[in-house]
N, C-alpha and C positions, 0 to 999 in steps of 0.2 A: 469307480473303484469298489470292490466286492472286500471287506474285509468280514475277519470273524469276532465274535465277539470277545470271545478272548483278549486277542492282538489289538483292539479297543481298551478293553480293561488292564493290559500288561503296559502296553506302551503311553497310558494317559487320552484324555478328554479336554478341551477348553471348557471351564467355566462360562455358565451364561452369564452373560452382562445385562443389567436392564435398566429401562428409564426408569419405572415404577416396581421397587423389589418385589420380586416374585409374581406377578402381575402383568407387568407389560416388559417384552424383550426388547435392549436395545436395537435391534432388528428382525424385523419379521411381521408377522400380521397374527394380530387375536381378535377374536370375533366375540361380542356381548347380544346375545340373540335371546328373543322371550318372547314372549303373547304379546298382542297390542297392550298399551296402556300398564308394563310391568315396570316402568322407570328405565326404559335405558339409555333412552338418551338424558337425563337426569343425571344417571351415572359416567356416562362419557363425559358431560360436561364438567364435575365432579376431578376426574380423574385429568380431563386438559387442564384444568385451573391449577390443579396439585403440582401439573408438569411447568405450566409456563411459571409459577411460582417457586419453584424448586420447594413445594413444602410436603408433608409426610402428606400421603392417599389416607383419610378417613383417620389421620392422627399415628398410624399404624405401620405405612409402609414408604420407605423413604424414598422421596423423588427426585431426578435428577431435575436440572433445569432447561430450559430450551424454546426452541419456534414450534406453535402448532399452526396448523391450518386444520380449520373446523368445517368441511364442506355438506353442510346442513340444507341437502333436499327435502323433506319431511315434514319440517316443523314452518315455515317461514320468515322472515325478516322481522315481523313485530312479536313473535313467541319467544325467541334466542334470544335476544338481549335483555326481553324481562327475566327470564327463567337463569340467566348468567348473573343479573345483576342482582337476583336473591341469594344465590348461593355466595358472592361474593357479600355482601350484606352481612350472611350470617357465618361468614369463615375468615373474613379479610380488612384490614384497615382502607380508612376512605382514601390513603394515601396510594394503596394497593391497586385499588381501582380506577383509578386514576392512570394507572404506570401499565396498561397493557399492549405494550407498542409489542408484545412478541408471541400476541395472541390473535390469528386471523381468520377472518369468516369469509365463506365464499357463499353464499347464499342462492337457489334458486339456480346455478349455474349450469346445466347443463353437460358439467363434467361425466360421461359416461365409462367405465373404469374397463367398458369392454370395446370403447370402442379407439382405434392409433393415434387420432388427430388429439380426442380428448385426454390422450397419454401424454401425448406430445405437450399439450399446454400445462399440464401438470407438472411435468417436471423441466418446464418455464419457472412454474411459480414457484416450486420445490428449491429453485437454484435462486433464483433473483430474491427470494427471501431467508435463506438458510435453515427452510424447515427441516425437521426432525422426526416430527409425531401428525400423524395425519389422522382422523376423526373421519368416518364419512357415516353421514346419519339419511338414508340407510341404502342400504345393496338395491331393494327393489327399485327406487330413483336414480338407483347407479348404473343400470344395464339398458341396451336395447334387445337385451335379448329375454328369457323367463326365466327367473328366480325362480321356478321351480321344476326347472330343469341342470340337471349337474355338467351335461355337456355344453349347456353358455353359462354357468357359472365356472365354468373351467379357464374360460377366455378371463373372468373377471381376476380371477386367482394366478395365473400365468402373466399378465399383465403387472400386476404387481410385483410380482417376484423379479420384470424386468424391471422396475419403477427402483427398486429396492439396490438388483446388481448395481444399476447405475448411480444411484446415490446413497454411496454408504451410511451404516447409520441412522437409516430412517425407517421408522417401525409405521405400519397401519392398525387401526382399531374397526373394524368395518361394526356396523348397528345391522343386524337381521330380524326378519318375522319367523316365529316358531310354525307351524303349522298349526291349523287350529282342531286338527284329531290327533297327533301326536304328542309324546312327551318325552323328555331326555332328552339328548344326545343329538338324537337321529332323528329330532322334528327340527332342526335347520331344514329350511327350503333350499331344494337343490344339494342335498346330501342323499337321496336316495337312487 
């Protein structure tokens, strides 16, 4: 449907909804992309802890509460739960820590976000656990195809967007690599 801007702005807009005010949509995908070594998955983890706690992002921006799945190719099995269990350390009661049955790691999995079968088990896990917010740390462990190509990140993005019709409600956070001659915007891999 072709409308014009006007008939937009006369006849009204839905307000966006979000998990993480102004930050993260309650549905849709946002992407936190930097140079190796700039904290992003730090931040992502940061940002799932806020979520499955339903507590304010960075004391600032209020969060809703919910299922994450954290599917952490990048980092491995013994880095994730040191680097979680400091940040809960220094933002969260031992009681807290204790209580995270609605915060899940898929680790090392294999889950490829471009390829059917690995959709398919996704939104397995998506349903059998009532996720909401999904974390994947990062896109280049997420493809068989090249991040730094836009025509197979295209598959990775379209895949989603099916992942998403089918389960309402559920926002992605994907972790990218910037390029390392670019800056801004348009040093996402696989944006050009």
């Amino acid at each position: 449907e072709i409308r014009s801007l006007h008939d937009i702005f006369e006849n009204g807009y839905p307000e966006i909804e979000w998990k993480i005010s102004k930050i993260i949509p309650e549905e849709g995908i946002s992407l936190i992309f930097g140079k190796t070594s700039t904290f992003k998955s730090w931040i992502a983890m940061k940002i799932g802890l806020s979520y499955v706690f339903g507590s304010p992002f960075l004391g600032n921006f209020e969060s809703k509460k919910g299922n994450l799945l954290y599917i952490d190719e990048e980092n491995g099995m013994i880095i994730l739960p040191h680097r979680l269990d400091q940040l809960i350390k220094g933002n969260f009661s031992e009681e807290d820590r204790l209580d995270l049955k609605n915060f899940y790691v898929a680790n090392s999995s294999g889950i490829k976000l471009d390829n059917p079968s690995s959709v398919a088990v996704l939104n397995e896990i998506i349903e059998e656990n009532s996720i909401s917010l999904i974390i994947y740390d990062s896109v280049v462990r997420g493809m068989e195809g090249n991040e730094d190509q836009a025509t197979d990140v295209r598959f990775v993005h379209e895949n989603i967007k099916k992942i998403i019709s089918k389960n309402k409600g559920i926002s992605f956070i994907l972790l990218h690599h910037a390029t390392k001659s670019g800056s801004g915007i348009n040093s996402a891999r696989g944006s050009g």
